[in-house]
N, C-alpha and C positions, 0 to 999 in steps of 0.2 A: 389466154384460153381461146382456143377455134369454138364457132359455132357446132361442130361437130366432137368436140370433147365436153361443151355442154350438155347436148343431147345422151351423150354417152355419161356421164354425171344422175342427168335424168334420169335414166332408166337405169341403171344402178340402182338409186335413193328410191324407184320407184317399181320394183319391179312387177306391181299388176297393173301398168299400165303398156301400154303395146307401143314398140317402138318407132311403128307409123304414125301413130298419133302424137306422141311427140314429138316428133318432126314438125309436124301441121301446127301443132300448138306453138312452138317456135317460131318458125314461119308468121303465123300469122303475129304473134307480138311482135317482132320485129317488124313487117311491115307496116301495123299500124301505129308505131313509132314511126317509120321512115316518112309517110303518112302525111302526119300531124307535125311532123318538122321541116317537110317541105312546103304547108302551108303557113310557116312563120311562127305557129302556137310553141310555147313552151311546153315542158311533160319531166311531171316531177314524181320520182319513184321513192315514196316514202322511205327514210332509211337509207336508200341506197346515193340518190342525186335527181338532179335535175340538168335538164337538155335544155337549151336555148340558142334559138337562133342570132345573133347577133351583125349587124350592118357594119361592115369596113367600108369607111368614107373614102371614094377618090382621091387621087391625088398622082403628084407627077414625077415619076420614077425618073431613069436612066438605064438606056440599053448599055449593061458592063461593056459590051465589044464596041461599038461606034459611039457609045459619050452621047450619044443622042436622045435628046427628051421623049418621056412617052408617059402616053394620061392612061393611068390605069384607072377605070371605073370602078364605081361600087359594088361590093362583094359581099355574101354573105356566109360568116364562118358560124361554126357550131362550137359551145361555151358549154366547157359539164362542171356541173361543182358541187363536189363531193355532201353527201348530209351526214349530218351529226352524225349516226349510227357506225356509217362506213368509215369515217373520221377517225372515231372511237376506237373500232377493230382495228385499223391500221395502223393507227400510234396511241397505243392503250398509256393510259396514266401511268408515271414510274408508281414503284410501291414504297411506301414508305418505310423501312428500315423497323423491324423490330426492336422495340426497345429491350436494354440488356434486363436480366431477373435481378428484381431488387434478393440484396442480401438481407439473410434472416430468417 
């Protein structure tokens, strides 16, 4: 899903709300996610996950073309793991199988 079939989602499910404002209201969550994850903090969306920034340690590659060593520094990647709710919806519990009608 694009940010722009959210918004369009939005105003569907919403329609007294104005579709400038959703935008802004958009906008503005996403920024202050981006925010708060460029300053290292976690951000944990009830239900849905959690963002985390995580430290890749250094260490010493190889350029594939010349075989030649190379120290690639420390990195920092972003880590989402799914919460229960989203978990849930995505792979729902099989169902158990009716049992047959007793005779009688």
């Amino acid at each position: 899903m694009l940010k722009s079939d959210l918004i369009q989602r939005l105003a569907t499910e919403n329609p007294h709300l104005r579709p400038v404002d959703l935008v802004r209201a958009v906008e503005a969550v996403l920024q202050t996610l981006h925010r708060g994850l460029s300053e290292g903090r976690r951000i944990e969306l009830r239900g849905f996950g959690s963002f985390a920034p995580t430290v890749r340690r250094a260490y010493v590659g190889r350029n594939p073309k010349s075989g030649e060593r190379v120290e690639v520094p420390d990195r920092l990647r972003l880590g989402f793991r799914a919460g229960r709710a989203l978990r849930q919806r995505l792979n729902p519990a099989p169902r158990s199988p009716t049992p047959p009608p007793s005779p009688g």
